[in-house]
N, C-alpha and C positions, 0 to 999 in steps of 0.2 A: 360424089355419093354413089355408092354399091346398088346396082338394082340388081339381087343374084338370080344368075343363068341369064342375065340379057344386057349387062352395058352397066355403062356408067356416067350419070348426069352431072355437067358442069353447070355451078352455081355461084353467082355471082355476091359474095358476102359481103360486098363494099359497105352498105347499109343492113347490119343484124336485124332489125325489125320489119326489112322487108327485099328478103333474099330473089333473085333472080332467077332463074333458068337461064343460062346461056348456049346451052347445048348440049347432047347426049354423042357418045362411043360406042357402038355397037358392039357388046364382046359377047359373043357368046361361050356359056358356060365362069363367066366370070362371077366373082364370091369375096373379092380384093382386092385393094390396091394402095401401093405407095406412091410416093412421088419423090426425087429428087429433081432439084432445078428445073428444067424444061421437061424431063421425062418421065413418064408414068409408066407406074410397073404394075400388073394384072395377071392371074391367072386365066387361062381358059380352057378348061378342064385338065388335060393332063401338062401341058404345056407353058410357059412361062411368055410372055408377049412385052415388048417391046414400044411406048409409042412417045414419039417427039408431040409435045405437045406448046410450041411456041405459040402455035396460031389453034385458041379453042375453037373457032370455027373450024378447023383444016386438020383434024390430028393425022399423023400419019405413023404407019406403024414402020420402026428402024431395024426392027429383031425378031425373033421367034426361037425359044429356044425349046425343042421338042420335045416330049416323055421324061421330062423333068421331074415330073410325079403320077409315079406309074400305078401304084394304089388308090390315085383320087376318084370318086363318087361322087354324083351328084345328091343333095339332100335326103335322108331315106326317113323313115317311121322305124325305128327299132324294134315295135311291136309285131312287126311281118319280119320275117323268114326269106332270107335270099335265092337264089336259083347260083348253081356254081356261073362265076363269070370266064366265059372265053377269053383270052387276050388277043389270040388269033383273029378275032373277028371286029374288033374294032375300037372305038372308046364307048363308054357307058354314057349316055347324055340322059337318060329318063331311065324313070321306073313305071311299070304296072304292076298293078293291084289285080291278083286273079284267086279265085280260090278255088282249090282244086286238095286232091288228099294223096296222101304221099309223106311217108317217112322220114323224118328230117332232124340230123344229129347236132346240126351247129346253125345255131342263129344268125351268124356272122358272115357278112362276105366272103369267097374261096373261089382262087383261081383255078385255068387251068394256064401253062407256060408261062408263067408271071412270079416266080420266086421274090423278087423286092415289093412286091403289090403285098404279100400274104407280111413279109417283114414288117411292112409301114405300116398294116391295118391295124386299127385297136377301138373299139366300140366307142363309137361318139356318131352325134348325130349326123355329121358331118367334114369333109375334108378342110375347109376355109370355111372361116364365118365371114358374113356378109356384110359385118362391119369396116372401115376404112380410115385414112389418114384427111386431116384437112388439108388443102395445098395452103401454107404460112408459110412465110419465107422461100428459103433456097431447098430445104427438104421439110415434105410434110408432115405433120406430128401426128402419132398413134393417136385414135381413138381408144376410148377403154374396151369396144369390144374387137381388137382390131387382130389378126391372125398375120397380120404386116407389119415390119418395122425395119427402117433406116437407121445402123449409128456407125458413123459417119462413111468409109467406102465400104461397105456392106450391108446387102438387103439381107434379111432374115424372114423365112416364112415357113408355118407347122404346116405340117399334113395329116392329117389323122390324128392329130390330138400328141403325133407319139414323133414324129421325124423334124429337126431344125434344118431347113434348108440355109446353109450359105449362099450368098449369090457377090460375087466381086463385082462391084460399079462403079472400082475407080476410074474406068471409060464407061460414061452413063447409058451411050446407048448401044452399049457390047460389053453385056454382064457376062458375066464365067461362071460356070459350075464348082463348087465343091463339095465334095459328100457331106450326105448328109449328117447327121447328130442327134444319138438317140437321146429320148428325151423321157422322164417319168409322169404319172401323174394326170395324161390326158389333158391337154393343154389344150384351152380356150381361149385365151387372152393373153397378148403379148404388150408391154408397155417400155419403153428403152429409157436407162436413165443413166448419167456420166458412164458409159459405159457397160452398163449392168441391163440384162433383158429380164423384165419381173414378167412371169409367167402366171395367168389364173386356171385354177384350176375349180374340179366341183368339188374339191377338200381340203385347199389351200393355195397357197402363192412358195411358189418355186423362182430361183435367184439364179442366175447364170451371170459368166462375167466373160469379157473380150478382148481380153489381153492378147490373146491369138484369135485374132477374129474369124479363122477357117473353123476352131472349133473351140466353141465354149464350152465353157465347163462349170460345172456345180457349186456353188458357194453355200448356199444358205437353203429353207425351207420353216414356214411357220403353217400349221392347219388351223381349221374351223370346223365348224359344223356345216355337210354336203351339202350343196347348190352351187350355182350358175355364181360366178365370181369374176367379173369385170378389178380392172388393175389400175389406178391411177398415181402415182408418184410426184410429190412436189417437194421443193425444198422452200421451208417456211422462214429461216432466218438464217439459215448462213449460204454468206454469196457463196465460198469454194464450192457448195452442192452437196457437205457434208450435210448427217444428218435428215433425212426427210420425213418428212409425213408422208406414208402406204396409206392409199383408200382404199378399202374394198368395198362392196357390198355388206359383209358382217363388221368389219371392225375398222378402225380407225388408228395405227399406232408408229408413234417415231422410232425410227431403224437408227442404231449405228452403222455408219457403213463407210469401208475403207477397202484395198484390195486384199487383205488377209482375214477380215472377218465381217459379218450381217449378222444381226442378232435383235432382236427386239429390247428397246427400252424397257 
């Protein structure tokens, strides 16, 4: 479990009606996390991190992989007004609140030497949500609000609402880079299902599919009416995985889905 910008606590879910603590990770700037097998994957702030976690008393970290998300922010208030960001000077880990008076043409974050930072920015409240995977089995299953997802050797993680990161973990604890994957919509929520990444958005659920798992690509799209839209997918009656029930926040409805078409019942 996600405690964002400070770590993440191991829980002991052996008995649901009365969960454990068994230990905290110190990450700072962290906002997510998957897990495959023995190893957890996290962000922390611009960076991608790495930790064997065989032994939850002991975790140790195996990787680091550096400016992997070079536009990442820590949590902001949309309703303030940014200061242009240096890239020269360091990462962003806080914000302050001043008020002071001064002309100001664009609400939104802007660099200075940081071209892919301005590409990846897109108005959301945030770089990763603070939601998570549980650790079930060999790899952890998405949460509905979770901005992480494992299907099968590749991690997937948004940033800004707008970029799909690849991440190869066919070797778990020596993930690979692959560009990233622009993405529509301002994406919140990411949920993985045979294949398929369902995407929430604040105006719908967006489809992607992984048949090339370096870059997915677009299948389908259904809207609602705007808000916060958590993603949950199950498949209610047929084993092959055909067919599922999409839960969202607003609606409820059974998808066709095959690799040539999604569509709503």
């Amino acid at each position: 479990m996600v405690e964002p910008d400070k770590g993440i606590h191991f829980i002991d879910n052996t008995n649901p009606s009365t969960p454990i603590q068994t230990g905290f990770l110190n990450i700072w700037g962290a906002t997510g996390m998957s897990i495959k097998g023995n190893f957890l994957y996290a962000n922390s702030f611009i960076d991608l991190v790495v930790y064997d976690i065989s032994s939850f008393e002991s975790p140790v970290m195996v990787d680091r992989l550096e400016d992997v998300f070079p536009g990442a922010l820590p949590y902001s208030d949309k309703n303030y007004p940014f200061k242009t960001i240096d890239k020269s000077k360091g990462v962003v880990t806080s914000w302050i609140v001043e008020e002071i008076t001064e002309d100001v043409t664009n609400s939104n974050p802007s660099w200075i030497d940081c071209f892919n930072c301005e590409v990846s920015f897109i108005e959301t409240n945030s770089t990763f949500d603070g939601g998570g995977p549980s650790a079930g089995g060999s790899t952890g299953v998405s949460g509905s609000i979770s901005l992480f997802t494992i299907i099968d050797d590749y991690l997937y993680i948004v940033e800004n609402g707008r970029l799909l990161h690849p991440f190869n973990i066919s070797n778990p604890g020596l993930p690979s880079v692959n560009d990233p994957v622009v993405v529509w919509g301002n994406v919140e929520t990411l949920f993985p299902y045979n294949g398929y990444i369902f995407m929430g958005t604040p105006s719908g659920m967006i489809i992607y599919e992984t048949s090339n798992p370096t870059v997915p690509t677009y299948v389908s799209s259904l809207s609602h009416a705007r808000g916060c839209d958590p993603v949950v997918v199950q498949s209610c009656h047929d084993p092959s995985l055909d067919n599922p029930w999409i839960q969202t926040s607003f609606s409820k409805r059974k998808m066709s889905l095959d690799k040539s078409h999604v569509f709503p019942w």
